[in-house]
Backbone as JSON, one array per atom type, in Angstrom:
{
  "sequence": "XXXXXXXXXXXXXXXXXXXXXXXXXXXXXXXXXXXXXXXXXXXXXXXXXXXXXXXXXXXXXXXXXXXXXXXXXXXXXXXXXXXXXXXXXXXXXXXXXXXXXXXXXXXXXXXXXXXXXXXXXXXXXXXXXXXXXXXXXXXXXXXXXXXXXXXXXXXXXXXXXXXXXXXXXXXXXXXXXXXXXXXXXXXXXXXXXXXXXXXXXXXXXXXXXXXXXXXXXXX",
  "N": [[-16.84, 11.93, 197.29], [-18.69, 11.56, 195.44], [-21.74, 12.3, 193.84], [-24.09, 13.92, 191.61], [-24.22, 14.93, 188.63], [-23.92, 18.31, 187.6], [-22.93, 19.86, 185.58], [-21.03, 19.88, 182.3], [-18.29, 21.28, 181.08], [-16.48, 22.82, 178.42], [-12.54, 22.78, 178.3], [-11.09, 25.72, 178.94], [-8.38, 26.58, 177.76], [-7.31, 23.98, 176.91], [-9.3, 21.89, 174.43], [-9.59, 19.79, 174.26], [-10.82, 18.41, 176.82], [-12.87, 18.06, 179.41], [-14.12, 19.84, 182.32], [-15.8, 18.53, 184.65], [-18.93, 19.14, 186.7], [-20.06, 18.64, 190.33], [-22.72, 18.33, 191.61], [-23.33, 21.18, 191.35], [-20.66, 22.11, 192.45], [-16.87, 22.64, 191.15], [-15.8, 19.07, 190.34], [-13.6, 17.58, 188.98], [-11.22, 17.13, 185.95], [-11.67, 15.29, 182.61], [-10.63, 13.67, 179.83], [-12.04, 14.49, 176.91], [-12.96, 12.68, 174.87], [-13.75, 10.34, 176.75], [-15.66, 11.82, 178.75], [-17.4, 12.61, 176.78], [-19.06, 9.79, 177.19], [-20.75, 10.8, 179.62], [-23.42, 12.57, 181.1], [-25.7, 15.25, 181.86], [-27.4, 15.07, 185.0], [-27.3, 12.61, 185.72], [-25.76, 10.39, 188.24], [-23.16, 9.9, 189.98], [-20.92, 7.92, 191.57], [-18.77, 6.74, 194.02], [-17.11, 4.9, 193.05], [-17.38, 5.06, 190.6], [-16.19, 7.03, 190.08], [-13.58, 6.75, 190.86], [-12.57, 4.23, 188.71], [-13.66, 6.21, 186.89], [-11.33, 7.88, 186.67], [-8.92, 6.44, 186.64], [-8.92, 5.46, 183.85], [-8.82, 7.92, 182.7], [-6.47, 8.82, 183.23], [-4.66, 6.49, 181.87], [-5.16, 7.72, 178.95], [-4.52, 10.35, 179.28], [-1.73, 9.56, 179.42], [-1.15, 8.08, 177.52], [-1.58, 10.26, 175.34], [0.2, 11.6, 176.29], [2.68, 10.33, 175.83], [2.2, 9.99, 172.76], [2.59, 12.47, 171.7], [5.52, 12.76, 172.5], [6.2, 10.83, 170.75], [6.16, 11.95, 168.66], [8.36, 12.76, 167.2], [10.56, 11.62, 166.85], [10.98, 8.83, 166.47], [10.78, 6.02, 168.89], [11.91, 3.82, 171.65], [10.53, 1.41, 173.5], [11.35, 1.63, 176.1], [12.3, 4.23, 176.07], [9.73, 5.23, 176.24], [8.81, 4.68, 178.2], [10.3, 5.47, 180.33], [10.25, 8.66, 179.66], [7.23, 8.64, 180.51], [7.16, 8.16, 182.92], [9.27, 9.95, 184.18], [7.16, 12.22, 184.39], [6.2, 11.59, 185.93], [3.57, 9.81, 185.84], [1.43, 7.66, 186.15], [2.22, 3.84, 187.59], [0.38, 1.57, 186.58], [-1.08, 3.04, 184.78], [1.1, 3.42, 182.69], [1.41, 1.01, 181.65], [-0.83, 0.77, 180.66], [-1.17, 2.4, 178.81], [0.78, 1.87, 177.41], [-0.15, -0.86, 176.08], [-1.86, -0.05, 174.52], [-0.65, 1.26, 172.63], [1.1, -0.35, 171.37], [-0.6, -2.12, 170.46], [-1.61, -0.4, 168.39], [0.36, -0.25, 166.65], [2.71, 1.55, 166.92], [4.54, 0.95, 168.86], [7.27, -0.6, 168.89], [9.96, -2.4, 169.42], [12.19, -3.81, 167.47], [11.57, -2.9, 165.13], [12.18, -0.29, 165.44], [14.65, -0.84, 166.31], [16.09, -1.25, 164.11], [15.25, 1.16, 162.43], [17.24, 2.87, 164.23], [19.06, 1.75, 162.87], [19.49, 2.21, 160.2], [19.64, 5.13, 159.96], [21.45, 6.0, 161.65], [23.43, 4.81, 159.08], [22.66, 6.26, 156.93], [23.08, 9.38, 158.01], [25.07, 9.12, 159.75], [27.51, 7.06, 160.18], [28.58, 4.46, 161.81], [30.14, 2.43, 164.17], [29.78, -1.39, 164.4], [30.41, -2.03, 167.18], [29.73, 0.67, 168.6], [26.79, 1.26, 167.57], [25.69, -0.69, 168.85], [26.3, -0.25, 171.97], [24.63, 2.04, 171.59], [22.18, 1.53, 171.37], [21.64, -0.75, 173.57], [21.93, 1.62, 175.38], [18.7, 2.88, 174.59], [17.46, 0.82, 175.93], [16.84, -1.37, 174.61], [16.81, -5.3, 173.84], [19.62, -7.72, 173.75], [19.18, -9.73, 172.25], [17.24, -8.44, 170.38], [19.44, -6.18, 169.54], [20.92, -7.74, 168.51], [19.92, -9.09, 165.96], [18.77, -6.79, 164.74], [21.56, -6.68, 163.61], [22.39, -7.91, 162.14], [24.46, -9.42, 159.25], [25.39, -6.7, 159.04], [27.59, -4.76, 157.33], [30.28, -3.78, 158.6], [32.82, -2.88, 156.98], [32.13, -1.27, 154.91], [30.44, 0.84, 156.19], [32.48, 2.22, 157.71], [34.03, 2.98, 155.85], [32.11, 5.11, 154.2], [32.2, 6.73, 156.38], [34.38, 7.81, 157.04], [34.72, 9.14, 154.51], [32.83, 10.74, 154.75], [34.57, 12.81, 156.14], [36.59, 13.37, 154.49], [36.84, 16.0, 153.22], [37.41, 17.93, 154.7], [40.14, 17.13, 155.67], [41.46, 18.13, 153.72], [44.29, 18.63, 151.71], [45.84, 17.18, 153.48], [49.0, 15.72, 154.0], [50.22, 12.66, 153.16], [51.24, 10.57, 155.1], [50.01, 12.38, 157.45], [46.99, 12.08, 156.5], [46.14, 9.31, 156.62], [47.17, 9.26, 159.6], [44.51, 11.08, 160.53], [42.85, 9.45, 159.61], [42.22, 7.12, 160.9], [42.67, 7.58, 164.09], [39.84, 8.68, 164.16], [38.32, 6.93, 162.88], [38.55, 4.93, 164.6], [37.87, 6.68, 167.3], [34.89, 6.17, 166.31], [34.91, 3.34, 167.08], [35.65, 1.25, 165.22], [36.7, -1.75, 164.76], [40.79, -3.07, 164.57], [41.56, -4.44, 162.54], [39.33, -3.53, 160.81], [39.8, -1.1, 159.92], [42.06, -0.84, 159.45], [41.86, -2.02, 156.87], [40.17, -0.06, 155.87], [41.45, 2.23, 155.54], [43.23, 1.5, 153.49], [42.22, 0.83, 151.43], [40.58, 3.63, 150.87], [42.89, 5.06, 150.41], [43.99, 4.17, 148.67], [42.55, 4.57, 146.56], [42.15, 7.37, 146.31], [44.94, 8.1, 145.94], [44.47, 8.83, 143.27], [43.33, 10.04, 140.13], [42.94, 13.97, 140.18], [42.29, 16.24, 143.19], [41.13, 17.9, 143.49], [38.65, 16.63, 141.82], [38.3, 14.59, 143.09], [36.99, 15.69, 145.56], [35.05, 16.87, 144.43], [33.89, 14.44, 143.94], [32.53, 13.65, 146.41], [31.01, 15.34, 146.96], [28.65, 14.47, 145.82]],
  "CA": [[-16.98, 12.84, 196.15], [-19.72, 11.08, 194.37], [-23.03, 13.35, 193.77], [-24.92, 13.91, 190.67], [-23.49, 15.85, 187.63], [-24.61, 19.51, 187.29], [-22.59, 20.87, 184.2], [-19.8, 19.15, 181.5], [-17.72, 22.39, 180.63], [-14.77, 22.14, 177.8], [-11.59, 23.55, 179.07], [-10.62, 27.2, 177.69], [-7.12, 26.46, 177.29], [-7.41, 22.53, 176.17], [-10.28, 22.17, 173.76], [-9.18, 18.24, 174.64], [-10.46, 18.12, 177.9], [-13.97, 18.74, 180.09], [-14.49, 19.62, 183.6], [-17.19, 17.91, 185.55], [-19.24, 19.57, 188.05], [-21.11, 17.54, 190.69], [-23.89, 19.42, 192.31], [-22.95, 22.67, 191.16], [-19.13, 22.71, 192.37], [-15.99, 21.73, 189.64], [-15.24, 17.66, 190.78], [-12.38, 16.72, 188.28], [-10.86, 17.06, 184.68], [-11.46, 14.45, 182.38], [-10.6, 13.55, 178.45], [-13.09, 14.69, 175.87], [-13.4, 11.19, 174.89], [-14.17, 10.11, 178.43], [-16.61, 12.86, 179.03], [-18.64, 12.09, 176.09], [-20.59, 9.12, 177.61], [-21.27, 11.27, 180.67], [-24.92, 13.4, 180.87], [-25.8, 15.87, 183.01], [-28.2, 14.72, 185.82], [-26.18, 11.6, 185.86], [-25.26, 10.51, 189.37], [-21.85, 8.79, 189.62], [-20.34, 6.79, 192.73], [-17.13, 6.82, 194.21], [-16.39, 3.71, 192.06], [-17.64, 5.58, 189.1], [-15.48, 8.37, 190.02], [-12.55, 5.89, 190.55], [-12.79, 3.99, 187.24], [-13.21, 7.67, 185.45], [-10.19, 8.82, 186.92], [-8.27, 5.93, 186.0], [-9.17, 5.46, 182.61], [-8.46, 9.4, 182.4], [-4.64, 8.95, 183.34], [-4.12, 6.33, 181.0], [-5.44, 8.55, 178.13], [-3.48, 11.28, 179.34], [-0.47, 8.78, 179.7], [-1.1, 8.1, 175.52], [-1.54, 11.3, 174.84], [1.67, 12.4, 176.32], [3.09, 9.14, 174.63], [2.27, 10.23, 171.45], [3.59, 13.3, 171.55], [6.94, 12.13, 172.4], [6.76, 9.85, 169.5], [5.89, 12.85, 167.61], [9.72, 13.85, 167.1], [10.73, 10.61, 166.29], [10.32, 6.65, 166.67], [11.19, 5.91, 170.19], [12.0, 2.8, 171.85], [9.62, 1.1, 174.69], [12.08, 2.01, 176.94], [12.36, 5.67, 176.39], [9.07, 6.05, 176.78], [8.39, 4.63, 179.92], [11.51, 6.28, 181.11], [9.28, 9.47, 180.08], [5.97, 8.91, 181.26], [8.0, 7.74, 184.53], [9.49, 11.19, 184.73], [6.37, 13.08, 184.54], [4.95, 11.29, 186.94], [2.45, 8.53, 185.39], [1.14, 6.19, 187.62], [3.15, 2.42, 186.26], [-0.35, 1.06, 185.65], [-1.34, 3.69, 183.74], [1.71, 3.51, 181.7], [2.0, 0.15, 181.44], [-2.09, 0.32, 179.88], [-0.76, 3.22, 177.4], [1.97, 1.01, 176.36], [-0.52, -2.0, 175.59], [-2.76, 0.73, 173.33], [0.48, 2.02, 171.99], [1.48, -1.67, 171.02], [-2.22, -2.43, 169.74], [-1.66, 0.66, 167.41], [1.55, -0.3, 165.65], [2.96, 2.68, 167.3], [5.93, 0.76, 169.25], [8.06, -1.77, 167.86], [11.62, -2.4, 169.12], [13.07, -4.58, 166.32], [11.53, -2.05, 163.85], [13.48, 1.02, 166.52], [16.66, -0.95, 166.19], [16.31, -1.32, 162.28], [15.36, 2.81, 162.16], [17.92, 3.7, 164.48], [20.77, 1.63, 162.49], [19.68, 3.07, 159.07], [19.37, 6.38, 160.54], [23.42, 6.23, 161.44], [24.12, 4.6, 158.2], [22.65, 7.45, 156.28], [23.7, 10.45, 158.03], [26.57, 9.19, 160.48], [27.61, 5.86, 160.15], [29.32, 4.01, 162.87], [30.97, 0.79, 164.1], [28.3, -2.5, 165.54], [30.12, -1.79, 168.92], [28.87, 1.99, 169.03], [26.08, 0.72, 167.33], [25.32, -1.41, 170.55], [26.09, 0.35, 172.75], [23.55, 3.16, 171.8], [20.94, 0.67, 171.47], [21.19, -0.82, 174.91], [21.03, 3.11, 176.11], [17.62, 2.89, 174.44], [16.89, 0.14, 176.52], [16.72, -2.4, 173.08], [17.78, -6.63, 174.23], [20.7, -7.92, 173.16], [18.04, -10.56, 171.05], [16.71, -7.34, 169.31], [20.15, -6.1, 168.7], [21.99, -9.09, 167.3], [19.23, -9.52, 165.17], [19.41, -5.92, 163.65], [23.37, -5.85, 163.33], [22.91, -9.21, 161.39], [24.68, -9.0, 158.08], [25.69, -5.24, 158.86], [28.23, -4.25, 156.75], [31.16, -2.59, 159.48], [33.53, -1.86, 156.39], [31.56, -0.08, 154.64], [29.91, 2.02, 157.13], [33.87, 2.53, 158.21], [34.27, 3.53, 154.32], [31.69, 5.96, 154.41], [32.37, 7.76, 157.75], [35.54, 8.65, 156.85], [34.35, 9.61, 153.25], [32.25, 12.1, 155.2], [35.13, 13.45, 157.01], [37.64, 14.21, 153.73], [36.73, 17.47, 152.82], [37.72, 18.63, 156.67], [41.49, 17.03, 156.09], [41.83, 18.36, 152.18], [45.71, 19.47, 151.47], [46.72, 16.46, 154.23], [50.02, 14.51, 152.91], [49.71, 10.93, 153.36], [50.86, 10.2, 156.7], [48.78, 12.89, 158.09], [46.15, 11.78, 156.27], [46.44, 7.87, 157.42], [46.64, 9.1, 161.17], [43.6, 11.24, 161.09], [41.04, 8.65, 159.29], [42.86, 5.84, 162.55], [42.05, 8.1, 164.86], [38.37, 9.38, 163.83], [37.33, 5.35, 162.92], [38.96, 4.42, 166.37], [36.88, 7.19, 167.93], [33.76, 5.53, 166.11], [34.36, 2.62, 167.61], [35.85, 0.33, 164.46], [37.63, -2.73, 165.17], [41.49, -2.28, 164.0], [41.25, -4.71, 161.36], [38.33, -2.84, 159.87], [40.11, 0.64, 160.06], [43.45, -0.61, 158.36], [41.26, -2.4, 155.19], [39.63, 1.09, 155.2], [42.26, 3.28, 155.42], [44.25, 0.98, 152.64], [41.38, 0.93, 150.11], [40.97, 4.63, 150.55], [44.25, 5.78, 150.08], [44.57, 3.44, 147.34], [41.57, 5.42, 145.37], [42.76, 8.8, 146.82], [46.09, 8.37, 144.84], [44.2, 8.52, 141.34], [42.99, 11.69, 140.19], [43.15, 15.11, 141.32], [42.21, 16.58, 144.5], [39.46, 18.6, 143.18], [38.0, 15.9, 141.19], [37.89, 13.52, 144.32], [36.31, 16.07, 146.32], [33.6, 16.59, 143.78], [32.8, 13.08, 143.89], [32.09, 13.64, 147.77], [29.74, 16.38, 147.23], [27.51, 14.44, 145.09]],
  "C": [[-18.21, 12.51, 195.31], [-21.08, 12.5, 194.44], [-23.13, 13.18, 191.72], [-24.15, 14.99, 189.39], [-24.14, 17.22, 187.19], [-23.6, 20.24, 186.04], [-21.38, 20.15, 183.62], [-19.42, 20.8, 180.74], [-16.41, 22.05, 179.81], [-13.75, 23.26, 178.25], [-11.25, 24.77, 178.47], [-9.6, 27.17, 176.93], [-7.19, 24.94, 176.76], [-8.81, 21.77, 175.56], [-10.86, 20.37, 174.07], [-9.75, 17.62, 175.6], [-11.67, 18.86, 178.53], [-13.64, 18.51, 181.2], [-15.68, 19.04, 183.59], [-17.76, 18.28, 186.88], [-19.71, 18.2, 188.98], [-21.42, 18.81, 191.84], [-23.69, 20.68, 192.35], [-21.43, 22.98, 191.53], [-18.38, 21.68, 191.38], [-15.64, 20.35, 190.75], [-13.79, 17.45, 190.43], [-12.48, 17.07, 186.57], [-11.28, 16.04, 183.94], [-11.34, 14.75, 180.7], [-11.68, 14.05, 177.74], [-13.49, 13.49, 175.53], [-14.44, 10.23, 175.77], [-15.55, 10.78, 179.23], [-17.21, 12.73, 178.19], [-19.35, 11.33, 176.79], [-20.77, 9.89, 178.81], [-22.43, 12.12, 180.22], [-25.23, 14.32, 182.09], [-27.7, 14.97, 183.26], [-27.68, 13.49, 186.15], [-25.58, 11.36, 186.85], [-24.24, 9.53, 189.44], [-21.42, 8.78, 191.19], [-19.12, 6.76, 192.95], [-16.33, 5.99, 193.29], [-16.54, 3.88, 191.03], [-16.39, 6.39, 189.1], [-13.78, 7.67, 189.89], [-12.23, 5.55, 189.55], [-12.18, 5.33, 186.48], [-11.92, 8.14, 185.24], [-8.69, 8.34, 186.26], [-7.98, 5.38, 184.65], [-8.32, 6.89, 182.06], [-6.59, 9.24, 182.43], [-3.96, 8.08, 182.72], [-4.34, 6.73, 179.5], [-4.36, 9.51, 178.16], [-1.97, 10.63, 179.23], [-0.18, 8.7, 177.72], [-0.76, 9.04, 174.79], [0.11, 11.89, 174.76], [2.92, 11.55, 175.21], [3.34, 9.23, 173.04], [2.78, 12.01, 171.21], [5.04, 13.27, 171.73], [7.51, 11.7, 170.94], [6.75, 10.9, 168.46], [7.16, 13.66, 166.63], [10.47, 12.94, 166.01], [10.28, 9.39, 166.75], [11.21, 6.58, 168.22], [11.31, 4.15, 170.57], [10.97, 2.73, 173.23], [10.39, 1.81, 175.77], [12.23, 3.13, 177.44], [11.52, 6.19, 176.56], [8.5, 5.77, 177.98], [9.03, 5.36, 180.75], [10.63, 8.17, 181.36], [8.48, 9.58, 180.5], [6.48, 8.27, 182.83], [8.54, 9.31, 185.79], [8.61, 12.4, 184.93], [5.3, 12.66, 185.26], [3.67, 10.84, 186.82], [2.84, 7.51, 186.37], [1.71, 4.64, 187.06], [1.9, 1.63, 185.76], [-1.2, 1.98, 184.69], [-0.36, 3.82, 182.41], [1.94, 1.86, 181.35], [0.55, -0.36, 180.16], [-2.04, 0.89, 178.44], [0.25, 2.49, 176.43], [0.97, 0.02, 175.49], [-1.59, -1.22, 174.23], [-1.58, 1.11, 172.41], [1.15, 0.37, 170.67], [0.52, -2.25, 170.03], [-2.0, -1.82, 168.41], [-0.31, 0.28, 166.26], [2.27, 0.77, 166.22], [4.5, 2.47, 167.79], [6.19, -0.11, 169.08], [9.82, -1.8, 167.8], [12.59, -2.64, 167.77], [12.57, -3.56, 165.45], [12.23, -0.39, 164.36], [14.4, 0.5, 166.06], [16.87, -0.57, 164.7], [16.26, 0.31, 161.83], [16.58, 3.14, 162.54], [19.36, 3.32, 163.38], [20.66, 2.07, 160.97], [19.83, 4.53, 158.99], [20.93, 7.1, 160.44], [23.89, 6.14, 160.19], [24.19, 5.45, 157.3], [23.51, 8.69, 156.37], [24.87, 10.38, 159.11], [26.86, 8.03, 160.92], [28.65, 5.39, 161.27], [29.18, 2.16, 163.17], [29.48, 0.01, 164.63], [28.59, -2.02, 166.77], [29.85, -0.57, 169.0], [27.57, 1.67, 169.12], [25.01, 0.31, 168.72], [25.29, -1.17, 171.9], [24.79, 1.41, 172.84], [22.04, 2.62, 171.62], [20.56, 0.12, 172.8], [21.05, 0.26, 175.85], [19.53, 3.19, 175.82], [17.03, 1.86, 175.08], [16.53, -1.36, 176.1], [17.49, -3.92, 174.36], [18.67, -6.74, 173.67], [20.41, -8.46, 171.97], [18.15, -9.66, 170.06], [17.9, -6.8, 168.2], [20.76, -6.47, 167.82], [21.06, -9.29, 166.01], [18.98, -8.1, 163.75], [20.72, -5.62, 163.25], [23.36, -7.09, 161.82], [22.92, -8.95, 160.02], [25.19, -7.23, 157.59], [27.18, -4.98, 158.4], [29.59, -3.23, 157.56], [32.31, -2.03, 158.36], [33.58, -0.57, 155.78], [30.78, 1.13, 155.21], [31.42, 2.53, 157.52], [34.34, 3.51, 156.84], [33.5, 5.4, 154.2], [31.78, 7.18, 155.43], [33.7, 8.36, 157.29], [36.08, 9.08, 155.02], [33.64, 11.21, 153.8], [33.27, 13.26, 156.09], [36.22, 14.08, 155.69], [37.87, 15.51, 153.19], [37.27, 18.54, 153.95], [39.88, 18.29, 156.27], [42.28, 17.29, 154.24], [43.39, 18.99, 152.2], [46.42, 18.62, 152.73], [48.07, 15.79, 153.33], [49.47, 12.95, 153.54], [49.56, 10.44, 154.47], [49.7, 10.75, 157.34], [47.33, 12.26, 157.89], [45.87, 10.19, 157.23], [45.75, 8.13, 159.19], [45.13, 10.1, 161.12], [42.39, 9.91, 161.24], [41.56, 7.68, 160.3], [42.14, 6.39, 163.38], [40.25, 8.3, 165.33], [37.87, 7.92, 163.82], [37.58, 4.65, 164.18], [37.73, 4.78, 167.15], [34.8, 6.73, 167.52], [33.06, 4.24, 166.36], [35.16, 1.1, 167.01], [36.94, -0.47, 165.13], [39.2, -2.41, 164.4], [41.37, -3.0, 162.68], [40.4, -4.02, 160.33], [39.28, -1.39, 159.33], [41.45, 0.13, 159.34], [42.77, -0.98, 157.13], [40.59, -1.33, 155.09], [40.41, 2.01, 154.85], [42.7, 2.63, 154.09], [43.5, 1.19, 151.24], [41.2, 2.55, 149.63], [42.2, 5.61, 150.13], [44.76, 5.47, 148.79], [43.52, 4.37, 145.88], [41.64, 6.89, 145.77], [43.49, 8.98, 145.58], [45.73, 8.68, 143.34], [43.36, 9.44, 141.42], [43.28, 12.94, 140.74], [42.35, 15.23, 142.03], [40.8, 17.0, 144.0], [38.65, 17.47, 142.76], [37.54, 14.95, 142.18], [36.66, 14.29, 145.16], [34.94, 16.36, 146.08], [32.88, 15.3, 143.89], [32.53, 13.15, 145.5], [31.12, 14.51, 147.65], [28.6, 15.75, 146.11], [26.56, 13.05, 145.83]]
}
């Protein structure tokens, strides 16, 4: 493939991104970045052309990279798992990772610490859910133990089934009792945790009216 460079064209549809002729026919795609130091008349070598190509696919590997991250904070894991599934070459993703890493960009222990404030905010749940959905992200056990440490399982147990009372309003007691068992079970809570939650709530249930409780949930 090697020959001499007859025209650097930017792509119509990706403003991102030049072709490269060589001797008047199109050669290959490459980054805008990448295609800057190139010149026309410029004769490049199979080992030029090599190099370019591979440089080019861990760019594109970043690129895609960072769009991912673009949603939210991702773990190392999930994104190799993506640039895996779209068919990145492993040393191209393994070079995007080390730019990605360079950048501040990926950062387990600061993933685990997002994802477990993330729950605590808007859907709080037990350490063993917790842990579990962390080693789906691919997170060590190191990483995890180290964000659970000092985590609070009553009160996240407190809260979750604070967020659920407005759903079981006009329960009597028992009823009440077995749903919030059930629902902190299904979240995961140990039972100890789930009877000192149920007991404290029920105990500040009993005082006031109904309405007045429920207002203090909507604020």
């Amino acid at each position: 493939m090697a020959g001499t460079i007859t025209a650097l064209v930017v792509q119509k549809r990706n403003k991102e991104r030049v072709n490269v002729y060589l001797d008047g026919k199109f050669a290959f795609g490459l980054a805008a970045i990448e295609a800057a130091r190139l010149r026309k008349g410029q004769w490049l070598s199979d080992e030029d052309i090599t190099a370019l190509l591979a440089r080019d696919a861990v760019e594109k590997a970043f690129q895609k990279a960072l769009r991912f991250l673009s949603y939210r904070p991702r773990s190392e894991a999930e994104i190799r798992r993506h640039l895996e599934k779209h068919g990145v070459p492993a040393e191209a993703i393994e070079k995007a990772m080390e730019r990605l890493r360079r950048a501040g960009l990926v950062d387990d222990a600061e993933f685990a610490r997002f994802w477990i404030e993330n729950r605590e905010q808007f859907n709080p749940r037990s350490p063993r859910a917790l842990r579990y959905e962390l080693r789906q992200k691919g997170l060590s056990d190191e990483i995890i133990d180290e964000a659970l440490a000092g985590f609070d399982a009553e009160d996240a147990a407190k809260r979750a089934a604070l967020g659920q009372m407005r759903k079981w309003k006009g329960l009597d007691a028992r009823s009440l009792r077995r749903k919030m068992w059930d629902f902190l079970m299904r979240r995961g809570f140990e039972t100890g945790v789930i009877r000192d939650t149920i007991e404290a709530l029920m105990s500040e249930w009993a005082e006031g009216n109904e309405e007045e409780r429920l207002q203090q949930l909507d604020k």
